[in-house]
C-alpha positions, 0 to 999 in steps of 0.5 A: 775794133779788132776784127779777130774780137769782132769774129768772136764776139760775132760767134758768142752772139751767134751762139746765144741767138739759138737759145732764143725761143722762137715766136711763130712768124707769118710765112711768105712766098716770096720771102722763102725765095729769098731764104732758098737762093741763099741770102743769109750767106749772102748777108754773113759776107756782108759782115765779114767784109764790110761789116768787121773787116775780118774780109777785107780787100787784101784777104780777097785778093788772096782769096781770089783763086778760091774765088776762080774755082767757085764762079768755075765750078758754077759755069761747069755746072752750066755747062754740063746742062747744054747737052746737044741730044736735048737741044736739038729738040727746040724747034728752029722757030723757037731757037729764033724767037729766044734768040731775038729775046735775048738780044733784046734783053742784052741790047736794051741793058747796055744801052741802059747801063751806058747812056747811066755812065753819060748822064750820071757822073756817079755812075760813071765813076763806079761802073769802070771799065764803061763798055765791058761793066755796061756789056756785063750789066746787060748781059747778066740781066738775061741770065735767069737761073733754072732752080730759082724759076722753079721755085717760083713756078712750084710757089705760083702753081704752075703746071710741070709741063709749063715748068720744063718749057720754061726751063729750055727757055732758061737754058738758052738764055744762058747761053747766050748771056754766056756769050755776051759776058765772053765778048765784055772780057775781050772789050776789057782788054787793048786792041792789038790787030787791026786784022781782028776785032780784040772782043773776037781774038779773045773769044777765040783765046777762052775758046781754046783754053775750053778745049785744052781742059776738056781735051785733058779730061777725055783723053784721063776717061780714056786711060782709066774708068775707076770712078774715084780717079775720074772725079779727082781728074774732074777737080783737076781740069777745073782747077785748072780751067779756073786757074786759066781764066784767073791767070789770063784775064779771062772768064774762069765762069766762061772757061768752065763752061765752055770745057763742061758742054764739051765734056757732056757732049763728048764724054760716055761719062756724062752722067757721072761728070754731072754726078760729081758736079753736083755733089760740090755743088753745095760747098761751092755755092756756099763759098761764092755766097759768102765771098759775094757778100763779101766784095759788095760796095756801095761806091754811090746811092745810085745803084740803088736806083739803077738796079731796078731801073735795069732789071724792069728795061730788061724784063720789058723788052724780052716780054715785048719781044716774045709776044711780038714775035708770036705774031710772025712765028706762031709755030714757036713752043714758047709761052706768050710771056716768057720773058716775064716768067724767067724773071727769076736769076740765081747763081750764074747771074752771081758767078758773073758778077764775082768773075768781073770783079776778079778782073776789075774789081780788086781795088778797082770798079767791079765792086759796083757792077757786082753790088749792082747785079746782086741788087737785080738778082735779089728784086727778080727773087721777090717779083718772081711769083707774082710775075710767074702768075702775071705771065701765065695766068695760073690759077692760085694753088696749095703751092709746094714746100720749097726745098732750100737752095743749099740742100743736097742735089739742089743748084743755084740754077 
């Protein structure tokens, strides 16, 4: 079928389901989390792209720089989080312990992903580049997504002072997935030093690109304070820092965020700069939900099996390793059960898997690895709740009304 008549006939059917009269459906929890992280968009790009082909693969790959600046302006707004003043309040004893639990999850996820490409030849197959596809998988695996925990916190009757511990575990754990999935994008590319390893030149390379962008931007705040100025000064340097990542075979979710933290750090203008993130927040979001959608393949039934397999291994090991390092570091401000209550991944966990597939997966093997990660994000969101009270025992209250992923002011994280 022409995929113009398939739109059409696709909007004329669109049409004439909001005239259907509504029948009284029973609410659910976790299906409200489903709903609020964005999985309607998701499912529209499901049509548009494999579905009627009106995004087909010659379109992404011409889409691919609208694809850049919306996984860049997801970092950014990771980014703007990792403020030093509100940091430097974690305990040494924590920062040690959530460490050890990240590397924990990340470990156990490439392993996991690895010995899958040597023992299941379909697998193989699909997750290419094996070392930066199985460093990816593990490192996205930790990435829990700050707004989705709080939806499962509110939906499990969590008390708000449990809520923003849980969120500065979130944070970190961020970070340092972050840091992983910048080390898989220098395994993407040859060796070419014998004095240093490829994975640390390219991470000096992102580095840098971080810098220059968020150097542009401080030295613009300088020059001028008109608010309108800064926010088209805002747009620029991340066009820009997404346009290095894309250009250069390196992360623009790596690049943006790097330039952000820089920003909120350096800047008298955070409050503004976070101001200005969030308010594209809403279209950015939209547009990296749709293009997601758009780019999943199902290469082997396989990555049905895998993914839960990695999400489970990845939620074990941190829990394991958070209660088992209570043990030798009590003074730690860390829940019992941190690991399983982060559960919950959002939009950074997406954002990643799109910036692979903008380096390997235009034709190549990072369609699978994103099909693979938007499977995990999605069985985190339906386990959410019930490992939320699983983790902390909270008792079963009137839970709030959730606000929906896409409302103004809300974020994918």
């Amino acid at each position: 079928m022409n995929p113009v008549l398939a739109l059409a006939l696709l909007a004329i059917a669109g049409v004439l389901v909001t005239r259907l009269p509504r029948f009284p459906a029973p609410r659910s929890r976790t299906l409200d989390l489903v709903r609020a992280g964005g999985a309607p968009l998701v499912l529209l790009g499901v049509v548009l792209g494999p579905g009627i082909a009106v995004l087909d693969r010659p379109t992404l790959a011409a889409l691919a720089p609208v694809s850049a600046l919306a996984v860049g302006w997801v970092g950014a707004r990771l980014g703007a989080r990792c403020e030093w003043r509100l940091l430097r309040r974690v305990r040494r004893e924590s920062w040690a312990l959530i460490t050890a639990q990240a590397v924990a999850g990340v470990g156990v996820g490439f392993v996991a992903a690895w010995l899958g490409t040597r023992l299941v030849p379909a697998l193989a197959a699909a997750w290419t580049p094996h070392l930066p596809a199985a460093l990816t998988l593990g490192a996205v695996a930790i990435l829990p997504g700050a707004r989705p925990m709080e939806r499962a916190a509110r939906a499990a009757g969590l008390a708000p002072r449990q809520t923003r511990s849980l969120r500065r575990v979130a944070l970190l754990d961020a970070a340092c997935g972050t840091l992983a999935c910048a080390i898989a994008v220098g395994l993407g590319h040859p060796q070419r030093s014998s004095l240093v390893p490829g994975w640390a030149a390219w991470l000096a390379v992102e580095v840098g690109a971080a810098t220059i962008v968020a150097t542009v931007f401080l030295g613009l705040s300088l020059v001028t304070r008109d608010r309108d100025e800064l926010g088209l000064g805002l747009l620029g340097v991340l066009l820009l820092g997404a346009g290095l990542g894309y250009a250069a075979d390196l992360s623009p979710f790596v690049v943006c965020a790097l330039a952000a933290a820089l920003i909120v750090n350096l800047s008298p203008q955070r409050r503004h700069v976070r101001t200005l993130l969030a308010a594209w927040e809403r279209p950015t979001y939209e547009i990296l939900l749709v293009l997601v959608g758009a780019a999943l393949t199902l290469p082997t039934l396989w990555l049905l099996a895998a993914a839960p397999v990695l999400a489970a291994l990845r939620v074990m090991a941190q829990w394991s390793t958070v209660r088992s390092g209570l043990a030798y570091v009590p003074t730690a401000a860390l829940p019992p059960s941190a690991g399983l209550a982060n559960a919950a991944q959002g939009g950074s966990a997406l954002a990643l898997g799109l910036s692979f597939w903008l380096a390997h997966g235009v034709g190549g093997g990072g369609g699978a690895v994103l099909t693979t990660i938007v499977l995990g994000v999605l069985l985190t969101h339906l386990a959410a709740p019930s490992l939320m009270r699983l983790a902390l025992g909270a008792p079963q209250l009137t839970p709030a009304r959730l606000t929906t992923e896409l409302s103004p002011g809300s974020s994918p994280d």
